[in-house]
TORKOL-4160 file (C-alpha; in steps of 0.2 Angstrom, whole numbers, padded with zeros to 4 digits, m for minus):
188
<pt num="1" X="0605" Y="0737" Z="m0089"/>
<pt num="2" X="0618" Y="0724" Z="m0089"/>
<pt num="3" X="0613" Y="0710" Z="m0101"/>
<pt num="4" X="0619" Y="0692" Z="m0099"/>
<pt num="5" X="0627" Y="0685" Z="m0113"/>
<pt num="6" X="0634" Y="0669" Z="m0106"/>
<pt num="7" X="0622" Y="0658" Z="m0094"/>
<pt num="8" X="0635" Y="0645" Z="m0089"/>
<pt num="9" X="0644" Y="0655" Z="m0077"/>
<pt num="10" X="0646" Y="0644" Z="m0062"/>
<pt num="11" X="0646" Y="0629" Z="m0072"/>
<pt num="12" X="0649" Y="0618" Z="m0058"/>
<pt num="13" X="0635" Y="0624" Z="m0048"/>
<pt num="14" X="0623" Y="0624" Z="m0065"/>
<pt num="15" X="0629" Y="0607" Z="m0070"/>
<pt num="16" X="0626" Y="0598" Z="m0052"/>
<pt num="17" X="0609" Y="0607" Z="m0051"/>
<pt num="18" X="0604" Y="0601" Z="m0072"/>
<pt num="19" X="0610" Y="0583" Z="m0068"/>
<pt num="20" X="0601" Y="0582" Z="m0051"/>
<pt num="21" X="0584" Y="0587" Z="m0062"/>
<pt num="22" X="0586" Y="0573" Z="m0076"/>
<pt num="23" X="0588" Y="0561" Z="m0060"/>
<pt num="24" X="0572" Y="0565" Z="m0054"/>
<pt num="25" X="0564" Y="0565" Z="m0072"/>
<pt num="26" X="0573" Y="0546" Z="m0074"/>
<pt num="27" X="0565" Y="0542" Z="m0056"/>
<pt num="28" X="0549" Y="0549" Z="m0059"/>
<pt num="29" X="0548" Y="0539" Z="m0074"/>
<pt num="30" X="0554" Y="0523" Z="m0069"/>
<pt num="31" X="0540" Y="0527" Z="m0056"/>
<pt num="32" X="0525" Y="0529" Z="m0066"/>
<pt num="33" X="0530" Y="0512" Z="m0075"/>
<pt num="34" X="0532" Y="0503" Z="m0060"/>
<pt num="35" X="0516" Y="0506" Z="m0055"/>
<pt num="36" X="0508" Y="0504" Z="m0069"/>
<pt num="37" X="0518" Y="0486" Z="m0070"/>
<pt num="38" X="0512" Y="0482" Z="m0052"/>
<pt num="39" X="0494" Y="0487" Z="m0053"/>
<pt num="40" X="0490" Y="0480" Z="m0070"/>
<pt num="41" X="0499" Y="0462" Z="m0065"/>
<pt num="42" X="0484" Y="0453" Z="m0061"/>
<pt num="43" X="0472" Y="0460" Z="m0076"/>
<pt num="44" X="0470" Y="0455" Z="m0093"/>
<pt num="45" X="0468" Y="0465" Z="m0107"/>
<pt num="46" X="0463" Y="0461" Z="m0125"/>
<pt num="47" X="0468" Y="0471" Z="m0141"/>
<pt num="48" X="0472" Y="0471" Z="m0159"/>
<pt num="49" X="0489" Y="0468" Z="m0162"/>
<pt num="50" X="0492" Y="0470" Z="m0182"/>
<pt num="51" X="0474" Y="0466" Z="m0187"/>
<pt num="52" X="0475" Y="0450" Z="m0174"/>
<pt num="53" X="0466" Y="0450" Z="m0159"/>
<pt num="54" X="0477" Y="0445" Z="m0143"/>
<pt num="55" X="0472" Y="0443" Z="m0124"/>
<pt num="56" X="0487" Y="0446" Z="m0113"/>
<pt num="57" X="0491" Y="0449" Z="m0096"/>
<pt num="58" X="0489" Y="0472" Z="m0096"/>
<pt num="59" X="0507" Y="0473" Z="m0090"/>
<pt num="60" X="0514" Y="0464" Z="m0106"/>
<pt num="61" X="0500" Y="0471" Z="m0118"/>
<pt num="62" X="0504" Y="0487" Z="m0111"/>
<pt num="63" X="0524" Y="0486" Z="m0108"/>
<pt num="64" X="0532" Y="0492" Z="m0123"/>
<pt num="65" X="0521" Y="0505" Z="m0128"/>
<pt num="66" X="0523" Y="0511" Z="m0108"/>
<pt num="67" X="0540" Y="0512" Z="m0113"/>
<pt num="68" X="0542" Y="0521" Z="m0128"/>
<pt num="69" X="0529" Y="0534" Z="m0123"/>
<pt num="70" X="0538" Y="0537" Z="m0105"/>
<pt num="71" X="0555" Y="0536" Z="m0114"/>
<pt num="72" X="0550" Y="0549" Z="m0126"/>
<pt num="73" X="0539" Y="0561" Z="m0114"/>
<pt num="74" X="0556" Y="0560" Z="m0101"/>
<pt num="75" X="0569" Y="0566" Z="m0117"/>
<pt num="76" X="0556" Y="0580" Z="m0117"/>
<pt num="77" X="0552" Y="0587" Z="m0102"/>
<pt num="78" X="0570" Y="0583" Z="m0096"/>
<pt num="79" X="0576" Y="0594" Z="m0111"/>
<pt num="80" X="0562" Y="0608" Z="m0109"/>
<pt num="81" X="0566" Y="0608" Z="m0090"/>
<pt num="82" X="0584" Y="0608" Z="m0093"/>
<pt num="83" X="0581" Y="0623" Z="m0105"/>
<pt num="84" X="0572" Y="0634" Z="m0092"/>
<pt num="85" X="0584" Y="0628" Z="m0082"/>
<pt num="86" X="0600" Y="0635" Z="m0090"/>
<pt num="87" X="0587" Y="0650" Z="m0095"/>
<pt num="88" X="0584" Y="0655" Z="m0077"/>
<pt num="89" X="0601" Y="0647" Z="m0066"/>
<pt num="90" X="0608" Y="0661" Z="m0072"/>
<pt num="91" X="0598" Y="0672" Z="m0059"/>
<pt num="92" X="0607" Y="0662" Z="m0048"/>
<pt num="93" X="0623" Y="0658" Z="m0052"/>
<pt num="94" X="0626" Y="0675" Z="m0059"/>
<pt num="95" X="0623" Y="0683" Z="m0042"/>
<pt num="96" X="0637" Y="0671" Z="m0034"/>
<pt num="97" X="0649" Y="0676" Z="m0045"/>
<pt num="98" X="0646" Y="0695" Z="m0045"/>
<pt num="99" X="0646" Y="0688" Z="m0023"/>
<pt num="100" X="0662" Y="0681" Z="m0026"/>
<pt num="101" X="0671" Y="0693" Z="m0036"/>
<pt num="102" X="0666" Y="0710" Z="m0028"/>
<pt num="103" X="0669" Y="0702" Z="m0009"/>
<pt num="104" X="0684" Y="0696" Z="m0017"/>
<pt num="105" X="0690" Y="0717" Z="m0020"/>
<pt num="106" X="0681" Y="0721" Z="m0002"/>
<pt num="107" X="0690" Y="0709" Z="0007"/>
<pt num="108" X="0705" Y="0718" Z="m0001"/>
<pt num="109" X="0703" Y="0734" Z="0007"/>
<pt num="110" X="0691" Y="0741" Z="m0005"/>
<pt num="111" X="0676" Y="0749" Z="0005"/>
<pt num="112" X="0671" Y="0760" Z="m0009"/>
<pt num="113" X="0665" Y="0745" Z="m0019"/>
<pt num="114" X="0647" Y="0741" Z="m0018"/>
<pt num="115" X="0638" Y="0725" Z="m0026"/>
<pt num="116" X="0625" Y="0727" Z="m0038"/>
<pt num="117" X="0613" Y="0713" Z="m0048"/>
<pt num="118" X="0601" Y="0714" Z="m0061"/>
<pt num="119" X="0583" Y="0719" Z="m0057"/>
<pt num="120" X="0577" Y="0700" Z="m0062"/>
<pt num="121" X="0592" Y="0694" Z="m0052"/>
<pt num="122" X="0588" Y="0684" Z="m0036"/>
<pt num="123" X="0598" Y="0686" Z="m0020"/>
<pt num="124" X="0593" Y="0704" Z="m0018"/>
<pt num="125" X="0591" Y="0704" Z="0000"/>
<pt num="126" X="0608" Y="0696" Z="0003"/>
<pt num="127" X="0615" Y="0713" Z="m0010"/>
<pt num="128" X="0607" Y="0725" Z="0000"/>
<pt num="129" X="0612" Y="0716" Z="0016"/>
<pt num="130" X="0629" Y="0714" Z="0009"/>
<pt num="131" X="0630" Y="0734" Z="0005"/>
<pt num="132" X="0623" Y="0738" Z="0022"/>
<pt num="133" X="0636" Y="0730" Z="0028"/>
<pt num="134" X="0654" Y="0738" Z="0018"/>
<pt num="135" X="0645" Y="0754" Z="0020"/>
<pt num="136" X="0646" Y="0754" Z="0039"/>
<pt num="137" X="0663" Y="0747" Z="0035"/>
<pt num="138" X="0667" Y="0761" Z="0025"/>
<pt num="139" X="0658" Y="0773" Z="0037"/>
<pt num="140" X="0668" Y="0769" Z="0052"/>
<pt num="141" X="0685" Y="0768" Z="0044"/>
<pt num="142" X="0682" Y="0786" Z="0040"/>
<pt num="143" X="0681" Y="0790" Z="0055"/>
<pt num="144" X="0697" Y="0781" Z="0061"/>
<pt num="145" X="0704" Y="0789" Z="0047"/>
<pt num="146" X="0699" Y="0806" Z="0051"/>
<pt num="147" X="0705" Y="0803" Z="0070"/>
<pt num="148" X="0721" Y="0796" Z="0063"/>
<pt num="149" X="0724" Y="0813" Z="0054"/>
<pt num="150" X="0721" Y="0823" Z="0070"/>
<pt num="151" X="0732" Y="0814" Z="0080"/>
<pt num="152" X="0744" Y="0819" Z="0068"/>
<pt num="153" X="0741" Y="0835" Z="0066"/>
<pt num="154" X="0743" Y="0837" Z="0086"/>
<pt num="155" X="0756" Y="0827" Z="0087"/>
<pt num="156" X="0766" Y="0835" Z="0072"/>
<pt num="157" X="0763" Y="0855" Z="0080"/>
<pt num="158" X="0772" Y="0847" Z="0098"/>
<pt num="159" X="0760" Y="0860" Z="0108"/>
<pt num="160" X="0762" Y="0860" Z="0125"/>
<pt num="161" X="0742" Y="0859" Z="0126"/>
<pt num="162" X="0740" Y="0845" Z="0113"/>
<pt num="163" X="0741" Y="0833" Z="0129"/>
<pt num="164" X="0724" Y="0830" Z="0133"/>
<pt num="165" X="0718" Y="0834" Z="0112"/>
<pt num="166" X="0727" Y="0817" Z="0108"/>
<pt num="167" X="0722" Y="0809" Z="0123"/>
<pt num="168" X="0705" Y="0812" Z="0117"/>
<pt num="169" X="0706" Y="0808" Z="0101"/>
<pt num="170" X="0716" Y="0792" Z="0105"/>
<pt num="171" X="0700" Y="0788" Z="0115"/>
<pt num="172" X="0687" Y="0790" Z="0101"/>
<pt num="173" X="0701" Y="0779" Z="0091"/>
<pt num="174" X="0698" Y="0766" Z="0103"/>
<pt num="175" X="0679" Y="0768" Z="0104"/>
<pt num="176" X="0679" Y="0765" Z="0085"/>
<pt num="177" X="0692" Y="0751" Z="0084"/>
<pt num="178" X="0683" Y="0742" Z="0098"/>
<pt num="179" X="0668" Y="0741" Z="0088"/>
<pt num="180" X="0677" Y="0727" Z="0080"/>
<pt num="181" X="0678" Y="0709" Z="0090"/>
<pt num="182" X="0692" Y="0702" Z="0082"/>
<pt num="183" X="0700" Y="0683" Z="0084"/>
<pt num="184" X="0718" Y="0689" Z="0090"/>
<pt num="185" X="0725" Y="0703" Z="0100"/>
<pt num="186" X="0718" Y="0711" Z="0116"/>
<pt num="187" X="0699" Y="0712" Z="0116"/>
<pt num="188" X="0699" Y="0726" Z="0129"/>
């Protein structure tokens, strides 16, 4: 099993995501004390205030306590969340960059490659459907290959007979080529 030692691994991607979640803690926060602000204008509230009794309008009875608590409960959930985050990004991240590097040798020429993830990775479905895909690469340039090797086996002996074997195998070459819809060149 492969163990992950370093969770910052698409840093950009972590980072954007992490800053995103303290926005929403901040906004959430800044939420819950606007409310409370509007729906206690209009109320009055009395308290002790260092042994002295005060009657005050709830908003500024209430305002700087509201704040310290929010303040404080915000740092900490921001920090736990961002925790979990990093923790469990990496599930995410780390998939993309094992996505990036391995298409990366595919797109090379390397058909013999195959991705693989973590069992507690995410994206497993796009790694299988990824796989699925080189593999019917890989199967269908062996068979080009093989063809190619006949042809030149036929072509090599100069047979009078090996007319209508190349013919033949050219066709299956073309049957196999044309699989393929490609941006340039004949598409015939």
């Amino acid at each position: 099993m492969i163990r992950r030692t370093n969770y910052f691994i698409k840093k950009g991607f972590q980072f954007n995501f992490a800053l995103k979640f303290m926005l929403l803690i901040i906004l959430e926060a800044a939420l819950i004390a606007g409310l409370f602000m509007y729906m206690s204008g209009n109320t009055l509230t009395t308290g002790y205030n260092n042994s002295i009794l005060t009657i005050e309008r709830t908003s500024n009875f209430f305002l700087w306590p509201l704040l310290i608590i929010i303040l404080i409960t915000a740092i900490g959930i921001g920090l736990a969340g961002m925790l979990v985050f990093i923790l469990l990004s990496h599930r995410i991240a780390g998939p993309l960059y094992r996505f990036e590097k391995d298409l990366g040798d595919i797109g090379y020429g390397d058909l013999t490659k195959r991705i693989h993830l973590r069992k507690t990775d995410q994206l497993t479905e796009v790694k299988e459907a990824l796989n699925s895909l080189v593999s019917t690469f890989d199967e269908r340039m062996s068979r080009i290959k093989a063809a190619l090797t006949e042809l030149k086996t036929f072509t090599d002996k100069g047979e009078p007979g090996n007319s209508a074997k190349i013919q033949n195998v050219v066709k299956k070459l073309k049957e196999e080529i044309d699989r393929f819809k490609v941006t340039s060149g004949p598409n015939e």
